[in-house]
N, C-alpha and C positions, 0 to 999 in steps of 0.2 A: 265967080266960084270956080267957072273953070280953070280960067289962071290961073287958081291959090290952090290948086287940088295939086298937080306936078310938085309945085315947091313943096307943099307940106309934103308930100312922100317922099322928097328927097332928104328934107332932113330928118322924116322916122328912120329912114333907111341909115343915112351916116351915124346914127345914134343907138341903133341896133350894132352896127359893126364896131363902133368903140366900145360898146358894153362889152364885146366877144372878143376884142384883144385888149383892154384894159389887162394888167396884172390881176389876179386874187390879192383881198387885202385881208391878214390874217383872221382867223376866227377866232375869238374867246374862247372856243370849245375846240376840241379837236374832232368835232363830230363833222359828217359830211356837208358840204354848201349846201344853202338853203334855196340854192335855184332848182327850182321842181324838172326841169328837162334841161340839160347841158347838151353844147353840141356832140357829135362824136368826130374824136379826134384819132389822125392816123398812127402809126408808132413814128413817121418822123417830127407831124406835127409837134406830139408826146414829148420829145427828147426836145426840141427847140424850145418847148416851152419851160421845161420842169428840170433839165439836166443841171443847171449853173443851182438846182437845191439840193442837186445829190453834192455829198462829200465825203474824202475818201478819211476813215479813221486807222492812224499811226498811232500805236503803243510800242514799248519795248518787246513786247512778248507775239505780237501778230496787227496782221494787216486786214480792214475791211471797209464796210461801205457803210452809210448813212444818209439820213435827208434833213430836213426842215420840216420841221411837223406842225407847231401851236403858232408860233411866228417867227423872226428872224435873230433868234437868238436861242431856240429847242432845237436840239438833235434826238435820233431816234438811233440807235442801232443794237445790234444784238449783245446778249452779256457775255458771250463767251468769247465776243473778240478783245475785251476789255479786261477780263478775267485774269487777275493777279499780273495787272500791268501797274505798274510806278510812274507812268504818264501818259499822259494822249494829249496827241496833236491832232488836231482838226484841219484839214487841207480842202480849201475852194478850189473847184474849176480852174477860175484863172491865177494860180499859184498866190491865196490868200491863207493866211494860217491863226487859229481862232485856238486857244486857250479854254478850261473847263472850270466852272464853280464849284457846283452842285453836281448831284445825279439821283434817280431815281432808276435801283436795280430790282429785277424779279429773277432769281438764277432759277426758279423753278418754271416761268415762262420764256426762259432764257432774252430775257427785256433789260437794254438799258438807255434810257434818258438821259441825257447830258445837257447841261445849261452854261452858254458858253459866259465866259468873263464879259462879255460885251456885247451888244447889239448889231447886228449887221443892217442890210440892206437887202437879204435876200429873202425870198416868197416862201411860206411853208405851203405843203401839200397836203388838203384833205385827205380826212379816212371816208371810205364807203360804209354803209353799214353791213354789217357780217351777213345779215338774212337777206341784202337784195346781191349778193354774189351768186352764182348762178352756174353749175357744170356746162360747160360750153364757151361760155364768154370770150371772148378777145383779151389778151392781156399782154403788158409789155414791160421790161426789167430793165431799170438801167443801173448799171453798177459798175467794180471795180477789179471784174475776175483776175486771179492769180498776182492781185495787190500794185499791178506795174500796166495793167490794159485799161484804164481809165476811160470812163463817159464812154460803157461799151453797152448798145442796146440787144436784146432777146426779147422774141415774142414767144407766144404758145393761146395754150387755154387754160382756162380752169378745166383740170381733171374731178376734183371733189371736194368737199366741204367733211372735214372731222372733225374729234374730239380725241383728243391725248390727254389722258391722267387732267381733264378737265382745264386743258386749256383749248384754247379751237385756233382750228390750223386751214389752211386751204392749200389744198394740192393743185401741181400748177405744170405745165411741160414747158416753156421757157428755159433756154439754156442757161446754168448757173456755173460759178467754180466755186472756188478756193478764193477767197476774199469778195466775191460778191453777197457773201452774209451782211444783214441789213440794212441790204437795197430797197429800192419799193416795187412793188408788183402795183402797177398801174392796170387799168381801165381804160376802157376807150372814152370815157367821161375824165381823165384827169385827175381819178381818184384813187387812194391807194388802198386795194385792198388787203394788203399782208406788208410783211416786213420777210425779205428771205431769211431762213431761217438754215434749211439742212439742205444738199444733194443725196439720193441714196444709189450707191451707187451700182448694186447689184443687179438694176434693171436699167430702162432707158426712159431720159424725160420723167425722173421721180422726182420732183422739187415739193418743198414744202415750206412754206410762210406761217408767218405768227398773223391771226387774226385782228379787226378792232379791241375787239370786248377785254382782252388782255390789258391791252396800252390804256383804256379808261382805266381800270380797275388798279394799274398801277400810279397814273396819276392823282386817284384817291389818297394816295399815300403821301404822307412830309420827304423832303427832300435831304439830302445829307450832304455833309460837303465834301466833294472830291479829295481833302486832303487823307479825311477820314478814312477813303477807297485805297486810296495809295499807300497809306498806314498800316493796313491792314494786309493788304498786299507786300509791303516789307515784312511783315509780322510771317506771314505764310509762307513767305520767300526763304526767312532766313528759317524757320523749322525745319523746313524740306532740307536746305542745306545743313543743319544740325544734320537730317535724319541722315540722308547722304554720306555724311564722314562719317556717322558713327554706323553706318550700313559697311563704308569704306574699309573703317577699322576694323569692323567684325570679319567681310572678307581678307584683308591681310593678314589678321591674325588668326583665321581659320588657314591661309595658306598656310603660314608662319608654320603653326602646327601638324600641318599636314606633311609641309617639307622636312621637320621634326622628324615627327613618324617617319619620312620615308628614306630618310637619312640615317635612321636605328635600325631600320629593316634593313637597307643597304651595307650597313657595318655587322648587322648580324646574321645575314649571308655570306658577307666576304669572309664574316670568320666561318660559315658552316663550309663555303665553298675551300680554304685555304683546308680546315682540317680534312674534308674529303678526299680533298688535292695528296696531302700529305699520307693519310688512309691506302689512299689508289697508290703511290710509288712503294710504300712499303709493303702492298700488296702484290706489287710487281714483281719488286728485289725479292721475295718469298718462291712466287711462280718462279723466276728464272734459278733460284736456288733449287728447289722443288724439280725442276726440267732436268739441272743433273745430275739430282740425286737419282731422280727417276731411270734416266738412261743408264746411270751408273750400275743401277740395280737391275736394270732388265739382260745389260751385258752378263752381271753375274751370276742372273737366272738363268739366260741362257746357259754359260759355261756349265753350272751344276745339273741341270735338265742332261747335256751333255754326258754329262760324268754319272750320272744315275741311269742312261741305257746302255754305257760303258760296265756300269756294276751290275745290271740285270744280264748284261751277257756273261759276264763273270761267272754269278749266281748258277745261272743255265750249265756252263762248261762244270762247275765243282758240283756241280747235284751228279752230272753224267761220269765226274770220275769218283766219285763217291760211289757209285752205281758198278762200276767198273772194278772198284778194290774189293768191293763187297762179292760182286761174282768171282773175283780171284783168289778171296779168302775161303769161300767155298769150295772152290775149284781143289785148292791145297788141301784142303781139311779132308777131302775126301781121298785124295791121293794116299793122305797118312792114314786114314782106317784101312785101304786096302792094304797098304805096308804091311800095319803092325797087324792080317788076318794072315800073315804069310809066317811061317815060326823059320827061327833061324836067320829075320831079315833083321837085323840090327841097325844093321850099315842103314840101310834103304828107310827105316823110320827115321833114322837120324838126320837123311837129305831131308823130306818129305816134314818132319818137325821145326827144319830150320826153314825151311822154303815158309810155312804156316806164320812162322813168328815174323817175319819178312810180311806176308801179305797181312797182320793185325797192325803193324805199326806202320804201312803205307796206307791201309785204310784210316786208320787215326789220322794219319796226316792229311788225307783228302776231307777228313771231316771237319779237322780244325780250319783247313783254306775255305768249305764249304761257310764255317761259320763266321768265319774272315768277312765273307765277302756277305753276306748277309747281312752282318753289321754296318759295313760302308754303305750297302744300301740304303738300308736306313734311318744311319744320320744322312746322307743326300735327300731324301726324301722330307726329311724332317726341317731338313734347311729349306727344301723347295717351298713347301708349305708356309713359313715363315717368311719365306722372302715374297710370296703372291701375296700373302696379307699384310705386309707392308705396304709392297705396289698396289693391292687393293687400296687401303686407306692413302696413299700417296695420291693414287688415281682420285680419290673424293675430297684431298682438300683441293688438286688442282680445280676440279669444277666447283669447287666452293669460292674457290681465288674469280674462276670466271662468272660465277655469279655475283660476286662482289662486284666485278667491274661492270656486268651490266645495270647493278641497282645504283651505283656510284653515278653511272651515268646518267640514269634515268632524273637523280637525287640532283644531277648538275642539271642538265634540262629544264626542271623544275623552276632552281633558283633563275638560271639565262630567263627565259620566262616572264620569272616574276620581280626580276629586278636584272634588267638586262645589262644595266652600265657596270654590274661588279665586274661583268669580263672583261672591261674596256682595258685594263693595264695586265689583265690576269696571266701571266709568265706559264702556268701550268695548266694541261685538260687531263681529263681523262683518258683520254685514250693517244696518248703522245704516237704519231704516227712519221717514222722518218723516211723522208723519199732521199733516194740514192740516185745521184745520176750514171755511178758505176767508175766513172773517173773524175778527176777536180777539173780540170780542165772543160767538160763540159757544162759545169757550173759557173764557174768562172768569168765562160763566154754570155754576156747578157741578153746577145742576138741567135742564141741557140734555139731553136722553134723546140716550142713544149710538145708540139702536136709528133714532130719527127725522132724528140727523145722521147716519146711513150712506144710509137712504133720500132724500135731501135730493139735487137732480139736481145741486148741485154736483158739481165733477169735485172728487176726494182725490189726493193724491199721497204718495208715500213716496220712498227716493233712489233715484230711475230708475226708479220703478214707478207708473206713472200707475193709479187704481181710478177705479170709474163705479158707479153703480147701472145694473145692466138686471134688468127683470120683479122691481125688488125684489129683487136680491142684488148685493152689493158684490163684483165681478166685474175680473180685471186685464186692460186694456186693453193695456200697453204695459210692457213687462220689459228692456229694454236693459242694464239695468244689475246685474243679481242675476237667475244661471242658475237659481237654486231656483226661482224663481215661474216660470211660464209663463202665455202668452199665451192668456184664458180662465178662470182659476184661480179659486175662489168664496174668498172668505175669510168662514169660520165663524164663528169669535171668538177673542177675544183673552181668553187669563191669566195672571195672575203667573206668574213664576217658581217662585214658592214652592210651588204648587199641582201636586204631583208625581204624584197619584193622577188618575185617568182621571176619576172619580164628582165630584170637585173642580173642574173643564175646564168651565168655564160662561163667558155672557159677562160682561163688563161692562154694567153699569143703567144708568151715566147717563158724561158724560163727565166729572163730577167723581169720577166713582169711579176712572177710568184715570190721572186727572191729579194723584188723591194717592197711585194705586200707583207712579208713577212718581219724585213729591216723595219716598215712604217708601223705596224702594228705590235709588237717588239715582244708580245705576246704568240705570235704566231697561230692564232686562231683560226681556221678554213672550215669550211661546208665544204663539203663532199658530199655529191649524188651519185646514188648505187644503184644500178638495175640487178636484181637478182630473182629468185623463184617465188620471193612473196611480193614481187613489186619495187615500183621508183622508190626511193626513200633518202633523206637526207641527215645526216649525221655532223656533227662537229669534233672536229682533230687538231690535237698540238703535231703540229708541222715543222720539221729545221731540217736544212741543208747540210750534207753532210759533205765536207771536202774541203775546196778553196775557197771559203765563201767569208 
């Protein structure tokens, strides 16, 4: 007995350890082994034994993971790596590739079951049952992260046991990616408790698997055949591309149309801006007719103002000799009553009568010159009058001309604006402003520094705006003609048009540099910045060289 006692426990012994590395031979059911206590197994144990049933699923549309579930020929993996794919390939471990029949989908447990063309050789993996998963556990993930790191193991725990819209899930801290959806979440028993399903990504260690109870409930179901999947999937495929082009066509032909619009707006500016253009110079030829009418008349108002204190002195002198004949007339008149109270003076009334008649007809004559001059007064006075209400209303259409040119501007600004490329060839601005270098020659010269001809004591002119250097700023003297500038105003520098950005706003180098933005632009459009008493400001001017250019 003693003898036979050693040998019998050696061979219970070698027959316990072949039952514990024997393969699992598949179950008819995909419910957990029927062995009441399994060993526990480490995560590398895990992977040695159970990785050659993970496999990695290839569609057209995305990459993931799967296992062997019922026996060697069911796949399990999730629906949404599968979802409106036109094929899958099945990839073994050792570069094996397995073809699809059937399948059984749940897109609401997001489950799908695949049945390959053929039977393999490799071991499916028990399910655990959902109610002995347990928060805490030990758990281990082997799968296919980011579709290229293949037979990659993560452990963790069970975090929790849920229920989503009535499917049951178990949350899990095992690390997952991108392509390890419908891996298996192993057990330290070898059994699978979930299928990966989500990462979420807003926290840390959020994984979530699809439970048992799902995958029976789906295999209560008839199978369909894979071509039907793929059919269906072409079917969805080409809608989305109908919807696509005809989404396509809708935005071209909404550009189409917009470009439409924005090409009648653009021709129905150029014509507002071309007639304003046209408005503003024959508003100009007006003012500078107007400028010498104006001068013309203010000379000849002077002149007559002249000639009207010339006739009030007049007036003054014939009142005084008026005043004069008159005391003389009296003077005489009385000479003659003493005469004629003397008897016997004949003679002496006779001087004394003629001397009388002498001073009635010098006083006549002082009163005619009196009224002479009285007259000439009057029409001077009557011309004066008439010529200030002229220069009055002269004076008001000139600021009416300048208010046209501020509203003109304002009316062009608007359209730059709102449809900026009408300017881009636009020959004419509002406010045509011409810089003078004073001679051609310093035009001429390309290397002439713009900075040395501003400072230069020559006087500058632009149309109606005379500029000066004082204390070294190019400063506006005299505005008559363009209500934007005022009288004082510093001008900072001049830049293209084209230069829209504030950090861009520099000046011109030299004056061949203004004289080929001008040649390149053909338009001669510049920005002009002004410091003056209301602030920086910047304005746009038709710009041309005046001389050898």
């Amino acid at each position: 007995m003693k003898s036979v006692c050693p040998t019998l426990f050696c061979l219970l012994a070698m027959f316990q350890h072949a039952l514990c590395q024997a393969p699992t031979k598949p179950n008819p059911t995909p419910r957990k082994s029927s062995v009441v206590q399994l060993d526990y197994l480490r995560p590398q144990e895990l992977y040695e034994r159970y990785h050659d049933s993970v496999v990695k699923v290839v569609t057209d549309k995305a990459t993931g993971t799967g296992f062997f579930l019922r026996d060697g020929q069911t796949i399990i993996t999730c629906y949404h790596v599968i979802d409106g794919a036109k094929q899958i390939d099945i990839q073994g471990s050792k570069g094996e590739r397995w073809s699809t029949s059937s399948c059984w989908l749940d897109k609401k447990a997001d489950l799908a079951i695949l049945q390959l063309s053929s039977k393999t050789d490799r071991h499916p993996i028990h399910l655990a049952d959902f109610l002995a998963v347990k928060p805490g556990i030990e758990v281990t993930v082997i799968s296919n992260p980011l579709g290229y790191l293949t037979d990659s193991v993560s452990t963790g725990v069970v975090s929790a046991r849920r229920l989503e819209d009535d499917v049951e899930l178990v949350q899990f801290s095992a690390a997952v990616s991108h392509g390890s959806s419908g891996g298996p979440v192993l057990n330290a028993q070898g059994e699978v408790i979930g299928v990966v399903q989500a990462n979420i990504t807003n926290g840390q260690f959020l994984n979530l698997a699809i439970a048992e109870p799902p995958i029976h409930r789906l295999l209560e179901r008839d199978s369909v055949p894979i071509s039907v999947v793929f059919d269906e999937a072409a079917k969805v495929q080409a809608i989305s591309e109908e919807k696509t082009r005809a989404e396509e066509q809708k935005r071209q032909s909404e550009e189409n149309d917009k470009k439409a619009a924005h090409d009648a707006l653009a021709r129905e500016a150029k014509a507002k801006l071309d007639a304003l253009m046209s408005t503003d110079s024959e508003n100009r030829a007006k003012l500078a007719h107007l400028e010498r009418d104006l001068n013309e008349l203010e000379s000849n108002l002077a002149t007559a103002r002249g000639n009207r204190e010339i006739a009030d002195s007049n007036v003054t002198i014939a009142v005084q000799n008026v005043e004069n004949a008159r005391d003389y007339l009296a003077q005489m008149q009385r000479g003659l009553e003493q005469a004629e109270a003397v008897p016997n003076n004949a003679a002496a009334c006779a001087v004394w009568g003629y001397n009388v008649g002498r001073a009635r007809r010098a006083l006549a004559d002082r009163q005619n010159e009196l009224n002479k001059y009285i007259a000439q007064r009057g029409q001077l006075s009557a011309s004066i009058i008439e010529a200030e209400s002229i220069e009055a209303r002269m004076n008001d259409s000139r600021n009416s001309l300048k208010n046209a040119f501020a509203l003109i501007a304002t009316q062009i600004e608007t359209i730059k604006l709102s449809v900026p490329e009408v300017l881009d060839n636009q020959p004419v601005s509002p406010n045509p402003a011409v810089v003078s270098s004073g001679t051609q020659q310093s035009v001429s010269q390309k290397e002439d520094s713009l900075e040395a001809y501003m400072a230069s004591s020559e006087p500058k002119f632009m149309d109606g705006i005379t500029l000066e250097v004082q204390n070294g700023k190019l400063r506006v003297t005299s505005c008559a003609a363009d209500s934007r500038f005022l009288k004082n105003d510093v001008i900072l520098a001049i830049s293209p048009m084209n230069t829209d950005e504030e950090s861009d706003f520099r000046m011109m180098s030299t004056i061949g540099d203004l004289k080929r933005a001008i040649q390149d632009r053909k338009g001669s459009l510049v920005r002009v910045k002004i410091e003056g008493k209301s602030g920086t400001r910047t304005i746009s001017v038709q710009v041309k060289l005046v001389g050898n250019s």
